[in-house]
ZADO-1210 file (C-alpha; in nm, 4 decimals, padded with zeros to 6 digits):
<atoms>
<atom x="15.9547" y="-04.5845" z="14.0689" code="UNK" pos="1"/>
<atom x="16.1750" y="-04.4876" z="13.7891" code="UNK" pos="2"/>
<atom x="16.3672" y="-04.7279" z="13.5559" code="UNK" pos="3"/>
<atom x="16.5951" y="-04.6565" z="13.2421" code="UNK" pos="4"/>
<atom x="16.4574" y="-04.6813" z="12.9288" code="UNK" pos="5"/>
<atom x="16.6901" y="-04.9135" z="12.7815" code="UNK" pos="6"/>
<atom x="16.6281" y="-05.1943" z="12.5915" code="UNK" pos="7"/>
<atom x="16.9239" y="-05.4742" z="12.5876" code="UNK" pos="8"/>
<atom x="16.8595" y="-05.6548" z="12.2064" code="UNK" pos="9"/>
<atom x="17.1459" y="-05.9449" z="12.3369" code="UNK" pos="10"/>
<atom x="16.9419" y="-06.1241" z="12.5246" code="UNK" pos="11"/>
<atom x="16.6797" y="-06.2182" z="12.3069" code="UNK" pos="12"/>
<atom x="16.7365" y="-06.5828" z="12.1392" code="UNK" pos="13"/>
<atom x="16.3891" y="-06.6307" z="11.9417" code="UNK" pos="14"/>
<atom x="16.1125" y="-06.4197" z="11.8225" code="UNK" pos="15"/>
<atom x="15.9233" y="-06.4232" z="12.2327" code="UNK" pos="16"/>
<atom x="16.1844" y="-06.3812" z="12.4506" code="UNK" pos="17"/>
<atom x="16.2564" y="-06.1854" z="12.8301" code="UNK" pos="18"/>
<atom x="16.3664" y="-05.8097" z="12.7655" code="UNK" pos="19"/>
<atom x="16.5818" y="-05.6999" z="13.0233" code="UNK" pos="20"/>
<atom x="16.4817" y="-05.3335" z="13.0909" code="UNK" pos="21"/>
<atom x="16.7464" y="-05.0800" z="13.2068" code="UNK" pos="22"/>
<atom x="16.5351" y="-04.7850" z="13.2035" code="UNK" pos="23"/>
<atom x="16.5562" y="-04.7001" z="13.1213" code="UNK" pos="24"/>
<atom x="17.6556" y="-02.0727" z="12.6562" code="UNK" pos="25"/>
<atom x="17.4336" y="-02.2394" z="12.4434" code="UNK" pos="26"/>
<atom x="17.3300" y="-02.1618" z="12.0899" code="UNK" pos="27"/>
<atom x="17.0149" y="-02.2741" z="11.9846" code="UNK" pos="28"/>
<atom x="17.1206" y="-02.3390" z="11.5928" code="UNK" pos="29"/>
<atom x="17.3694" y="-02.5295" z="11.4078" code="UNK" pos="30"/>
<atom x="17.7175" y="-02.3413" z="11.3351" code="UNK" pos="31"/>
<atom x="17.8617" y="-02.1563" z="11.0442" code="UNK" pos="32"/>
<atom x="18.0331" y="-02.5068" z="10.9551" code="UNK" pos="33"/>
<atom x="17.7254" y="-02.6594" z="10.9250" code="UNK" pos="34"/>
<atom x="17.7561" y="-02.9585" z="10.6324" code="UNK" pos="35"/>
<atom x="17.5418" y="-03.0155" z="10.3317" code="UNK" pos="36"/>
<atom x="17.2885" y="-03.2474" z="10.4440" code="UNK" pos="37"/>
<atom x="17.1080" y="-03.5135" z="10.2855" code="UNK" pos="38"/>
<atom x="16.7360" y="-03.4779" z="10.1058" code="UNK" pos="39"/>
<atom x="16.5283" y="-03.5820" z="10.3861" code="UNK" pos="40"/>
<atom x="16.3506" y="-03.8157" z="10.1161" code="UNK" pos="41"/>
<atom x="16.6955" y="-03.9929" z="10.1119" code="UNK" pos="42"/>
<atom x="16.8647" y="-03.9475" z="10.4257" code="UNK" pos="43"/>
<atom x="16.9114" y="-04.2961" z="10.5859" code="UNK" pos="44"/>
<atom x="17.0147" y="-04.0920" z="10.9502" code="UNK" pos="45"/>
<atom x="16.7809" y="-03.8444" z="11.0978" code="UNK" pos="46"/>
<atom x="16.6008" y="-03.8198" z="11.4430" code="UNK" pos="47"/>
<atom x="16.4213" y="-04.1446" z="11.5351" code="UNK" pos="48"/>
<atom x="16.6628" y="-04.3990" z="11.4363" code="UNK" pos="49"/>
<atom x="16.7613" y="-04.6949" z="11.6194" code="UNK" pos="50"/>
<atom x="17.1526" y="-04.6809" z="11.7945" code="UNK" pos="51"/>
<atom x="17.3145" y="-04.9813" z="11.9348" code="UNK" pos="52"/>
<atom x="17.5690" y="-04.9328" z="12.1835" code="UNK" pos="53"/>
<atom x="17.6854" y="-05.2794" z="12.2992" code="UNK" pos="54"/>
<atom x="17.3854" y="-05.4610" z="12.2165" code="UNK" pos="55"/>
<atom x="17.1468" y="-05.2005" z="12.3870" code="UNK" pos="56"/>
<atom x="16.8806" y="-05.0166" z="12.1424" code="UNK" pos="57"/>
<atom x="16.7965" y="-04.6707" z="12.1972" code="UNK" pos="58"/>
<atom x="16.6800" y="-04.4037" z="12.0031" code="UNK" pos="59"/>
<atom x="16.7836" y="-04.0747" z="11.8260" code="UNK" pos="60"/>
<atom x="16.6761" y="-03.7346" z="11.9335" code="UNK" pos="61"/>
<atom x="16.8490" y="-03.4807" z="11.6964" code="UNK" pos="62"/>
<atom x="17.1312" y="-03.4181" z="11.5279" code="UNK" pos="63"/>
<atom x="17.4467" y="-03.1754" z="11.6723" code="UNK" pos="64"/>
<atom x="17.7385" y="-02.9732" z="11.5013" code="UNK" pos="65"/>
<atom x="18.0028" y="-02.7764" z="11.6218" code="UNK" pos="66"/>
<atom x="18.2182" y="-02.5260" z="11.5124" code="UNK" pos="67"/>
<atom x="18.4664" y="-02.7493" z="11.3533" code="UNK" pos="68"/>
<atom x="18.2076" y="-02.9174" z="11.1308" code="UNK" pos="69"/>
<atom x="18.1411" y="-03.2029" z="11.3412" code="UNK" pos="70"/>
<atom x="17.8732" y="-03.3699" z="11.3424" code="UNK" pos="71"/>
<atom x="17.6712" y="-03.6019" z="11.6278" code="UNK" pos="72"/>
<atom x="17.3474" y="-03.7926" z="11.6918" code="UNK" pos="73"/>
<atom x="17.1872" y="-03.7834" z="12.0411" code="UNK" pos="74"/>
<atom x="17.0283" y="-04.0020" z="12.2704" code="UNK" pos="75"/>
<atom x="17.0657" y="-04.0687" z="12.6252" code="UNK" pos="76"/>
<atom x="17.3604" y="-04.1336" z="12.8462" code="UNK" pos="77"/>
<atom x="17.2094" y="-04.3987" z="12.9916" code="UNK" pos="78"/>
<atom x="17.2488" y="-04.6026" z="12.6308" code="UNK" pos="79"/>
<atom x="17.5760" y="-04.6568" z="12.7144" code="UNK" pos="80"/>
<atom x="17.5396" y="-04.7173" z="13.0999" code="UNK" pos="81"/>
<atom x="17.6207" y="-05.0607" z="13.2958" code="UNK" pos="82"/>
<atom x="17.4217" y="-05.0878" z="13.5666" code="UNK" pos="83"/>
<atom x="17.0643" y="-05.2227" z="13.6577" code="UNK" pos="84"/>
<atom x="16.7454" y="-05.1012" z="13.4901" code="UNK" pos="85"/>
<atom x="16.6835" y="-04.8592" z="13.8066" code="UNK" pos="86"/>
<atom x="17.0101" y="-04.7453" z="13.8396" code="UNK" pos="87"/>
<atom x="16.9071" y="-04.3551" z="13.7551" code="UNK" pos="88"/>
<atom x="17.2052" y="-04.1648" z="13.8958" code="UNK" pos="89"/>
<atom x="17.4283" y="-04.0610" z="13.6685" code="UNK" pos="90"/>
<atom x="17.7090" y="-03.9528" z="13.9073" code="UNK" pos="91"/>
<atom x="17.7491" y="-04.3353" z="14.0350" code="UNK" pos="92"/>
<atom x="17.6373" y="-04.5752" z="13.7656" code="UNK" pos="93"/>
<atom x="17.9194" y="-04.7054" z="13.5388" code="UNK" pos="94"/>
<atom x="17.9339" y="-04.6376" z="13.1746" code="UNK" pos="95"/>
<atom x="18.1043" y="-04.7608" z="12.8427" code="UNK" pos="96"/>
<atom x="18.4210" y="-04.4878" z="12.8031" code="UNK" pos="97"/>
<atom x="18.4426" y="-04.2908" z="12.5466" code="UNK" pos="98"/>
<atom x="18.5178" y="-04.3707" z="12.1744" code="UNK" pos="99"/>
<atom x="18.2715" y="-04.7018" z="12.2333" code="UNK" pos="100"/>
<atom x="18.1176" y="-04.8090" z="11.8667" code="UNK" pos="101"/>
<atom x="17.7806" y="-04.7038" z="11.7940" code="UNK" pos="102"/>
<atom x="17.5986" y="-04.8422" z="11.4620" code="UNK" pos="103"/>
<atom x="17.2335" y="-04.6872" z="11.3960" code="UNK" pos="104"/>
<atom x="16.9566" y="-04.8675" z="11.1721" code="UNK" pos="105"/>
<atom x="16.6444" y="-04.8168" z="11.0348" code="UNK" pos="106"/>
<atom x="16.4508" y="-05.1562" z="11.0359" code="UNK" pos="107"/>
<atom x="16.6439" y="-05.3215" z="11.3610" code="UNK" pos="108"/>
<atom x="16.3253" y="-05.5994" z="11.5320" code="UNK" pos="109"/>
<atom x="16.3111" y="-05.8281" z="11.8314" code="UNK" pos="110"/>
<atom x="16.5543" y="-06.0445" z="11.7163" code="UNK" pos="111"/>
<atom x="16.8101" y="-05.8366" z="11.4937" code="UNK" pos="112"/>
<atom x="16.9322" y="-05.5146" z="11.4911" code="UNK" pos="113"/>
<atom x="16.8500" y="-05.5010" z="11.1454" code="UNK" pos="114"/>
<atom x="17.0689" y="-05.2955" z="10.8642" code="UNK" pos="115"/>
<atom x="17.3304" y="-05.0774" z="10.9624" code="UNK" pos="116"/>
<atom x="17.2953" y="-04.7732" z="10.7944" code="UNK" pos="117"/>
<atom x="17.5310" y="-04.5820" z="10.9753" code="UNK" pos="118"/>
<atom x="17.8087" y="-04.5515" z="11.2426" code="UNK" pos="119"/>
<atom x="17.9955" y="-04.3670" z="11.4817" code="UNK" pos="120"/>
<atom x="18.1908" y="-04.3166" z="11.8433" code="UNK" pos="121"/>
<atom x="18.0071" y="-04.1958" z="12.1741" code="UNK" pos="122"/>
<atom x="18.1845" y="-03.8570" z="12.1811" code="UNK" pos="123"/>
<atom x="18.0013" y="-03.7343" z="12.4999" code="UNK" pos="124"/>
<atom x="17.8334" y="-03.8973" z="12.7972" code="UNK" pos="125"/>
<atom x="17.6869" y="-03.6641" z="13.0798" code="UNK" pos="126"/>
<atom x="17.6885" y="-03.9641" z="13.3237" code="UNK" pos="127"/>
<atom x="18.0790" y="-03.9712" z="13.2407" code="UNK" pos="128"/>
<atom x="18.1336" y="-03.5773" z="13.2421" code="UNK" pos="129"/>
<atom x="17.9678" y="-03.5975" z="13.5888" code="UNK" pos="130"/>
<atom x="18.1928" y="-03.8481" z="13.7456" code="UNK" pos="131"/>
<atom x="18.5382" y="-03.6421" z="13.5997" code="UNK" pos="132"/>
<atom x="18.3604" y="-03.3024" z="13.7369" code="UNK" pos="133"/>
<atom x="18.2771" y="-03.4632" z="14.0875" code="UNK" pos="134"/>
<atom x="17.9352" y="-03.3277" z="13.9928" code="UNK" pos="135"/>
<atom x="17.7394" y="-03.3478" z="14.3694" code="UNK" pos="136"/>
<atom x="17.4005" y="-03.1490" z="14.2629" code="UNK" pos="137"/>
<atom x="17.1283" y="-03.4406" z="14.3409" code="UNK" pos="138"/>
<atom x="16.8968" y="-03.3033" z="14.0517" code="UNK" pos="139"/>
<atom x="17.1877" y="-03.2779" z="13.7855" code="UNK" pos="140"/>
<atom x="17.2923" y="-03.6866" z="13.8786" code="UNK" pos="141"/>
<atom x="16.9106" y="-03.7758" z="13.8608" code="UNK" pos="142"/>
<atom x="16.8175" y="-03.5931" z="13.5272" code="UNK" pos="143"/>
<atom x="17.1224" y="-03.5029" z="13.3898" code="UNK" pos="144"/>
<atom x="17.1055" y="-03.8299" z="13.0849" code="UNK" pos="145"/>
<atom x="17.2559" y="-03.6902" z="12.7154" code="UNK" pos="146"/>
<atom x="17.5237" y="-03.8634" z="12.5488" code="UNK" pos="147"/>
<atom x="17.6727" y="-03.7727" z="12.1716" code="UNK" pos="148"/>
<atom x="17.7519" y="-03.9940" z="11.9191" code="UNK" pos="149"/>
<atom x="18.0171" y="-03.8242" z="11.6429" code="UNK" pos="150"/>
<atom x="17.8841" y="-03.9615" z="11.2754" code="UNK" pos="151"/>
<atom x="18.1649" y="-04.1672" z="11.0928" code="UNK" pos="152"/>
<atom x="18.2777" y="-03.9494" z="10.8164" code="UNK" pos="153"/>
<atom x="18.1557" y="-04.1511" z="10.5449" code="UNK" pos="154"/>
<atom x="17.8458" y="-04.1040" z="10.6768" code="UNK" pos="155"/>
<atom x="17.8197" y="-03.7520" z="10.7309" code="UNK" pos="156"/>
<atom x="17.7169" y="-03.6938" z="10.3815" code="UNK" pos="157"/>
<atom x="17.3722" y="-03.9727" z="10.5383" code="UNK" pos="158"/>
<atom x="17.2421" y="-03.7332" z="10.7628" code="UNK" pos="159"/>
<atom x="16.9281" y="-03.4865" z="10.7666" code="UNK" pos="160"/>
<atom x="16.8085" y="-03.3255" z="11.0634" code="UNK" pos="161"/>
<atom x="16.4915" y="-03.2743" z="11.0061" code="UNK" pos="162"/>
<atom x="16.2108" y="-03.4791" z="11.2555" code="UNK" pos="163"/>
<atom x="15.9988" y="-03.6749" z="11.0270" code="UNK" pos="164"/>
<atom x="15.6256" y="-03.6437" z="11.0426" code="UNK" pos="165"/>
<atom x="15.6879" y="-03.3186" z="11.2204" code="UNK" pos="166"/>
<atom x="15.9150" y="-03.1075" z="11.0791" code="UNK" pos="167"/>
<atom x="16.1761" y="-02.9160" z="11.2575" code="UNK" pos="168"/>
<atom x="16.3139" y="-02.8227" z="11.5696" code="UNK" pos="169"/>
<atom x="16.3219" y="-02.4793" z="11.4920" code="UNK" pos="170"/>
<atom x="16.5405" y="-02.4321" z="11.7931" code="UNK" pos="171"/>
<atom x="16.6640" y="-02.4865" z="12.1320" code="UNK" pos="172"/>
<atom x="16.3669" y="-02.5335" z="12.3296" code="UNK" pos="173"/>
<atom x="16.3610" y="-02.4472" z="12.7276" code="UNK" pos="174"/>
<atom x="16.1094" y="-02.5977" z="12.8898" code="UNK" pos="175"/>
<atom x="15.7075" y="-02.6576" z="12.9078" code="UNK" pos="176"/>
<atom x="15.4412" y="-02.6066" z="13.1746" code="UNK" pos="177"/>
<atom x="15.1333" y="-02.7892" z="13.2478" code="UNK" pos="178"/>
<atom x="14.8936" y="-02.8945" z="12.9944" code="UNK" pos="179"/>
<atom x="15.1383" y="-02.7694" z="12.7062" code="UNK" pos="180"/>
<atom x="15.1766" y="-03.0265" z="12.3716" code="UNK" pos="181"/>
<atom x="15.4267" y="-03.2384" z="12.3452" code="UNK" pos="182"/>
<atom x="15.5573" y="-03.3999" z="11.9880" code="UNK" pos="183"/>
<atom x="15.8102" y="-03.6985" z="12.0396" code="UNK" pos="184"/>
<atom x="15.8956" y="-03.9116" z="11.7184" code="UNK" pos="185"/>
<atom x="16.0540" y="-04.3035" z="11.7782" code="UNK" pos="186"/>
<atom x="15.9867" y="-04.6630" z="11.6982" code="UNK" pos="187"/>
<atom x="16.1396" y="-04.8776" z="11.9677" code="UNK" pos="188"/>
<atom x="16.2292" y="-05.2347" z="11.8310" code="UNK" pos="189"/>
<atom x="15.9758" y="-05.3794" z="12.0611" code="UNK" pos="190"/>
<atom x="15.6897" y="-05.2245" z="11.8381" code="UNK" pos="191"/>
<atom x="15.8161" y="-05.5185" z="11.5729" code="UNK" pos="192"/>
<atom x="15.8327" y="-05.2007" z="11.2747" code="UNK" pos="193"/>
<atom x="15.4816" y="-05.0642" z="11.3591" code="UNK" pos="194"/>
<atom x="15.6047" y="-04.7673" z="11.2195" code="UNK" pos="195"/>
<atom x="15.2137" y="-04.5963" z="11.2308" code="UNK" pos="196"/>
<atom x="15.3673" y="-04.5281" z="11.6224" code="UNK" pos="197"/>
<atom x="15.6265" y="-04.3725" z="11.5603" code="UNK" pos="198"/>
<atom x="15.4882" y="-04.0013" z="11.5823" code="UNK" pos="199"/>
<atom x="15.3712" y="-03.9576" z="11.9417" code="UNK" pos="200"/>
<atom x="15.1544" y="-03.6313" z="12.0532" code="UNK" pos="201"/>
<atom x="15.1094" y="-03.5803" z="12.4130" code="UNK" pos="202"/>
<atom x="15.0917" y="-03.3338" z="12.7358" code="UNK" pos="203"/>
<atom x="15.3072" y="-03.1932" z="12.9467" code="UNK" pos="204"/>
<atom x="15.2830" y="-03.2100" z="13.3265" code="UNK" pos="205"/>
<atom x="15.5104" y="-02.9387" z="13.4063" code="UNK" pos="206"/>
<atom x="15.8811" y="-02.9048" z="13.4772" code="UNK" pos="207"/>
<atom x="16.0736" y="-03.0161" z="13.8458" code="UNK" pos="208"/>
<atom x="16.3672" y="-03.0663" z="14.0080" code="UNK" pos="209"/>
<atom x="16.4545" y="-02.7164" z="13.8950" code="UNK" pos="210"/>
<atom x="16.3878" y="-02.7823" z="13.5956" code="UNK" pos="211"/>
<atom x="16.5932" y="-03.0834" z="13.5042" code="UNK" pos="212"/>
<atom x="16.2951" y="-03.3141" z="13.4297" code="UNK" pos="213"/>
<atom x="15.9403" y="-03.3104" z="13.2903" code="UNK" pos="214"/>
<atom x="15.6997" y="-03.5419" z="13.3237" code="UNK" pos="215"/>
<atom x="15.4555" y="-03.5959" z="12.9994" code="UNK" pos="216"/>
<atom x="15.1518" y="-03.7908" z="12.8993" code="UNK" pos="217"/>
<atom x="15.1524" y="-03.9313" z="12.5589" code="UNK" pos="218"/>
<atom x="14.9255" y="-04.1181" z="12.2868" code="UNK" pos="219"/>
<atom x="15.1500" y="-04.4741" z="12.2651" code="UNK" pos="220"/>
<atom x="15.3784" y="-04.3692" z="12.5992" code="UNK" pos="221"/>
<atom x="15.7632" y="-04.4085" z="12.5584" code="UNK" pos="222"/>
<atom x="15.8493" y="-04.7786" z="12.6037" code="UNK" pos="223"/>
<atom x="16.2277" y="-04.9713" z="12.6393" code="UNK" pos="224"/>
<atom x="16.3889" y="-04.8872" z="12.3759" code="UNK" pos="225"/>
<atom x="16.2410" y="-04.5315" z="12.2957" code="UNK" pos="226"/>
<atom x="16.5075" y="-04.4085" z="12.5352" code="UNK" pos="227"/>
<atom x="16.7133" y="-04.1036" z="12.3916" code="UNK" pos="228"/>
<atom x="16.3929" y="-03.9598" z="12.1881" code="UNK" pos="229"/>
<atom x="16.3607" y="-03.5865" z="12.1390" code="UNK" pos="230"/>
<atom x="16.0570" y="-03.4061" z="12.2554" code="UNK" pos="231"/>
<atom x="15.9596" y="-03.0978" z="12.1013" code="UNK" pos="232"/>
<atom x="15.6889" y="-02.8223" z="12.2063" code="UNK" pos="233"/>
<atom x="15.4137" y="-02.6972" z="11.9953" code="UNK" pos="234"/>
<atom x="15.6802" y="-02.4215" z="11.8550" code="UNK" pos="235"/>
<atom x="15.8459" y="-02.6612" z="11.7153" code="UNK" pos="236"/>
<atom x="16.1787" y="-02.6538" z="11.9710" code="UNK" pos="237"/>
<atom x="16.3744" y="-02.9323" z="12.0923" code="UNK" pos="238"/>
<atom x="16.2996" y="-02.9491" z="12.4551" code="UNK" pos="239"/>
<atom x="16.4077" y="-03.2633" z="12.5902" code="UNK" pos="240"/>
<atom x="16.5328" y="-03.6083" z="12.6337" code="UNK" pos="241"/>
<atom x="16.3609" y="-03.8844" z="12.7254" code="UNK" pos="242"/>
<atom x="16.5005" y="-04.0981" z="12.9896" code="UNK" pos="243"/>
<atom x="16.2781" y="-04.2782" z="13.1922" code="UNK" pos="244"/>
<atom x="15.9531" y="-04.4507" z="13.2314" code="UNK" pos="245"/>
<atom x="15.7932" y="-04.3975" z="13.5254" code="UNK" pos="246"/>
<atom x="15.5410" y="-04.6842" z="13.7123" code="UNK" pos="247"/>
<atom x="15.4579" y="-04.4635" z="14.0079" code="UNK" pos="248"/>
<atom x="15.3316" y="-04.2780" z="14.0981" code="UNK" pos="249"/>
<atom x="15.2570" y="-04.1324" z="13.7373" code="UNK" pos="250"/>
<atom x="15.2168" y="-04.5000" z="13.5971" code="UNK" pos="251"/>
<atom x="15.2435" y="-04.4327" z="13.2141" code="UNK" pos="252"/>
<atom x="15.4414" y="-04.1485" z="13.2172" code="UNK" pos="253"/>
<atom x="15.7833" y="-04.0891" z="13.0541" code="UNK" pos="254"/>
<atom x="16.0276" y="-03.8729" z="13.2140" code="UNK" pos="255"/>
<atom x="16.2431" y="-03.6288" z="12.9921" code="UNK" pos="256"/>
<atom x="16.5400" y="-03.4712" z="13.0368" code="UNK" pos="257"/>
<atom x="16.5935" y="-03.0526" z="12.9824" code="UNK" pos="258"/>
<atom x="16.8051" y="-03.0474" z="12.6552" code="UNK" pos="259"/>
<atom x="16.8525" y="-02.6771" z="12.7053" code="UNK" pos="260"/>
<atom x="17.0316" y="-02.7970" z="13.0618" code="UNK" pos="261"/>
<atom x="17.1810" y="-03.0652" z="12.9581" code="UNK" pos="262"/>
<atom x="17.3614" y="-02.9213" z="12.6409" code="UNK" pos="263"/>
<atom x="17.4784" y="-02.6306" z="12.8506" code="UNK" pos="264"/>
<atom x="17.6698" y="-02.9119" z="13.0729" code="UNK" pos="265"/>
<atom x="17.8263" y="-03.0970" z="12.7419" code="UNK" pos="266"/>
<atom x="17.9669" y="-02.7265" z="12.6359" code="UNK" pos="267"/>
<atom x="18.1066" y="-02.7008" z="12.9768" code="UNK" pos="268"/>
<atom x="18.2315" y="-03.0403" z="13.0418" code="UNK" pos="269"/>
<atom x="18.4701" y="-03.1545" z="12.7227" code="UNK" pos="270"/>
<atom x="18.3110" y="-03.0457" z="12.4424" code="UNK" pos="271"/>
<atom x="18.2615" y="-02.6890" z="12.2938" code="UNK" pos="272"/>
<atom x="18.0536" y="-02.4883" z="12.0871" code="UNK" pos="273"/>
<atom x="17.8010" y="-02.8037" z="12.0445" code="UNK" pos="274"/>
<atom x="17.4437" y="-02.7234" z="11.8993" code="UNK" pos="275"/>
<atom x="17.1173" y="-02.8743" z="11.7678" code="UNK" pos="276"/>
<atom x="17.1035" y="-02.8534" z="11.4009" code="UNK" pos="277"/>
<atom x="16.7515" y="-02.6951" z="11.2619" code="UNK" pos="278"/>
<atom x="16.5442" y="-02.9467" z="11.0245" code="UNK" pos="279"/>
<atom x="16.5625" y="-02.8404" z="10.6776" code="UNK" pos="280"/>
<atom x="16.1834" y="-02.8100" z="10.6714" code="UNK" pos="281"/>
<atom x="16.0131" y="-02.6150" z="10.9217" code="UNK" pos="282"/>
<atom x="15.7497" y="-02.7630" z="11.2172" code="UNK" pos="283"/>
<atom x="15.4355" y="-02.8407" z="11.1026" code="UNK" pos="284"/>
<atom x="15.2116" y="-03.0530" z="11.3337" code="UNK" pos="285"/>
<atom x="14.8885" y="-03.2262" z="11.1991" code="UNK" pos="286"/>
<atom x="14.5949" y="-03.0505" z="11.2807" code="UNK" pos="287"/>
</atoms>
């Protein structure tokens, strides 16, 4: 069974409380327009913060730009989705439209979001691109989960896109096979700030459904909340998404979306010339 990643922050009303679980052409660099970014010492919005969409928490992957100098968070569409934690199908599971407020945070907990450091507008949904494009592929619906937040302007100036811990991406990523490493870095507000889990180094167990998905292993597994995540390989590229968390039959697992897939879709479905911006300082796993 797979559920959404999603973690809805409303519903708590003390410090213990039920979590309601909704599981929940491509370049492979930023544009010429690419902004000045932030220190990464400094930079208050990077990959791995928190994003509230409606009172959901997910989590960042990387950061975007286009050709016109825009720039966007990630996570996944499913963020912004309005249907039941196993409601996995993008092409017929309702979404918040476009131009919905986003804020981001750094320190958000059981019971608060925390500090907003940041905002935005969802920009991009797959789940909504898929309805307008009468998208029919069974493996695209199931797997296909991005959505892109466009930073506030005064905020642009906030924004590094560099994976901490890790370093990088170095690139677009395309996929993994079996046994492959895995690097995933995210602190879901369930963790209550145990920020010693954010960086998460795992294994891959291979690409399906034609490459839309892979299934991975890791040290502290993706919980609620973790949804939206990047993955990278062990070159250092932006592979994927994660989406779901599976409790069979791979109990433990986390599914995650192909980015490489996925962005191609956004670039051909209402937006154009969107990429994933290179960290300012290159990968560089612990040994």
């Amino acid at each position: 069974m797979r559920l959404r990643a999603r973690t809805i922050l409303s519903m708590f009303t003390g410090a213990v409380a039920a979590v309601a679980i909704s599981t929940a052409g491509v370049s492979s660099s930023a544009s010429a327009a690419t902004p000045s970014w932030a220190p990464e010492s400094t930079a208050a919005l990077h990959p791995g913060v928190m994003a509230y969409t409606d009172g959901a928490q997910c989590t960042v992957n990387f950061v975007y730009t286009d050709g016109a100098g825009n720039v966007y968070l990630g996570y996944a569409a499913h963020c912004a989705g309005t249907g039941t934690n196993t409601d996995t199908n993008g092409c017929n599971t309702g979404s918040l439209p476009l131009g919905t407020p986003v804020t981001f945070s750094n320190d958000g907990s059981l019971v608060s979001d925390g500090t907003t450091v940041g905002t935005g507008t969802l920009a991009y949904s797959s789940w909504l691109a898929m309805k307008n494009a009468g998208e029919t592929d069974a493996n695209t619906c199931a797997y296909n989960d991005l959505a892109l937040v466009k930073v506030d302007p005064q905020y642009v100036a906030d924004v590094n896109p560099t994976v901490p811990f890790y370093g990088g991406p170095n690139a677009l990523g395309t996929g993994t096979a079996a046994g492959d490493k895995v690097y995933s870095y995210g602190n879901s507000s369930l963790r209550a700030g145990a920020g010693q889990l954010s960086p998460k180094i795992g294994l891959s167990l291979g690409d399906s459904a034609g490459g839309w998905t892979t299934d991975v292993y890791t040290v502290t597994p993706g919980i609620p909340g973790d949804s939206g995540s990047g993955f990278m390989d062990a070159n250092g590229n932006a592979f994927g998404v994660l989406s779901t968390v599976a409790l069979a039959p791979l109990a433990g697992s986390n599914g995650v979306g192909n980015l490489r897939k996925q962005l191609a879709y956004a670039n051909a479905h209402g937006l154009s010339g969107v990429a994933v911006a290179p960290g300012t300082s290159p990968f560089a796993p612990p040994a």
